[in-house]
C-alpha positions as CSV (number, residue, x, y, z in Angstrom):
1,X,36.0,-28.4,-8.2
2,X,32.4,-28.5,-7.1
3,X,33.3,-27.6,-3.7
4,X,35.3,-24.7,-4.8
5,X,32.5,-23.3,-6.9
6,X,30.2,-23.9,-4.3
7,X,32.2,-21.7,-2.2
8,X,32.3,-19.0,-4.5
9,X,28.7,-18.8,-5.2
10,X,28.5,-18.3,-1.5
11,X,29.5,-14.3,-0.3
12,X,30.6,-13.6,3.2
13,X,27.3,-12.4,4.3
14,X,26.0,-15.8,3.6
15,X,28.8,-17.7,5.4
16,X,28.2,-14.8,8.3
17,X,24.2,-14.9,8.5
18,X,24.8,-19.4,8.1
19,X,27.6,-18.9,11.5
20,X,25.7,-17.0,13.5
21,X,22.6,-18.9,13.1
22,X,24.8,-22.3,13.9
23,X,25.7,-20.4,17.5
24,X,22.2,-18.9,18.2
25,X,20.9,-22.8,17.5
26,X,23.7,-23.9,19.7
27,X,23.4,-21.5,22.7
28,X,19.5,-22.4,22.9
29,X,20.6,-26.1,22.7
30,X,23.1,-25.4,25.7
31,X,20.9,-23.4,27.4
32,X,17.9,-25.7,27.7
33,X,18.7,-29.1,29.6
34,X,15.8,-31.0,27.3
35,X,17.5,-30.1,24.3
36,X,20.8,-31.2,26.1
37,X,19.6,-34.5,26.8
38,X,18.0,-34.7,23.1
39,X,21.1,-34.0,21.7
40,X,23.1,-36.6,23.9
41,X,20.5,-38.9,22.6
42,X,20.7,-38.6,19.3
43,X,24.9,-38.7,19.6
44,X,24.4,-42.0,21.0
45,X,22.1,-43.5,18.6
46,X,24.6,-42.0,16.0
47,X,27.6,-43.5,17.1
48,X,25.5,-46.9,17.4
49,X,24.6,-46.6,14.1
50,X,28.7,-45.7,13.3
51,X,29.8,-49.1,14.8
């Protein structure tokens, strides 16, 4: 139920503007080997941390 209302408090534009944030984070991240690498790194420490 929470979910639900949750989603209905939040409009399309929201959902848009929250999206296309997400891929302009996730272009810079692919575009920039560092951030590549950082990201890698901090999957790996997360799936140590899962097992």
């Amino acid at each position: 139920a929470c979910s639900v209302n949750t989603a209905e408090r939040l409009g399309r534009n929201e959902v848009n503007i929250v999206v296309s944030v997400y891929s302009v984070v996730n272009i810079l991240i692919y575009n920039n080997s560092y951030l590549i690498m950082l990201k890698s790194l901090i999957d790996n420490l997360g799936m140590l941390m899962l097992i």
